[in-house]
C-alpha positions, 0 to 999 in steps of 0.5 A, spaced: 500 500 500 502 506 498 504 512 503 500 518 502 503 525 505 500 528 512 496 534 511 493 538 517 487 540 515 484 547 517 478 545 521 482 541 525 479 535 522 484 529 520 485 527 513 483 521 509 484 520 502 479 516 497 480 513 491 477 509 485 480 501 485 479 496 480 475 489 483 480 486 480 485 488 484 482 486 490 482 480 494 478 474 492 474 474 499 472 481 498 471 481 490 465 475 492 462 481 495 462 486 490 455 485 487 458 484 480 462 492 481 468 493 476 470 498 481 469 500 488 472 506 492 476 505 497 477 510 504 485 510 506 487 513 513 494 518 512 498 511 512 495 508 506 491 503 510 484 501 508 479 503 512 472 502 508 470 500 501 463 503 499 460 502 491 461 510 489 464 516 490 459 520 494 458 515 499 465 515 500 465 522 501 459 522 506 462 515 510 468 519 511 465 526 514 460 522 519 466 519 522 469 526 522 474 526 518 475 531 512 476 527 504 481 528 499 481 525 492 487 521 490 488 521 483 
């Protein structure tokens, strides 16, 4: 898994990064779940680790404010 950089955010709130990936890529156990996806986004905390998979962009940007972190796109 990639490190991302740290970044403070204004608000105070931590960072967290979401990016698209490719089901292919993802572990057997994990792809029988997919419902047939292509893709998913994933949820990355500062140090690259997963922290959720959701079916789509908005629902990973509202996943990620719930739990009072401030998202950023990773391209």
């Amino acid at each position: 898994m990639t490190d991302f950089p740290s970044f403070s955010a204004e608000d105070g709130k931590r960072i967290v990064y979401v990016r698209e990936v490719k089901t292919a890529d993802l572990p057997e156990e994990i792809r029988a779940r997919t419902g047939g996806l292509d893709h998913l986004y994933a949820i990355h905390a500062e140090g690259g680790e997963v922290l959720a998979l959701v079916p789509d962009r908005a629902q990973a940007f509202v996943v990620a404010r719930q739990n009072e972190f401030s998202p950023v796109s990773v391209h």
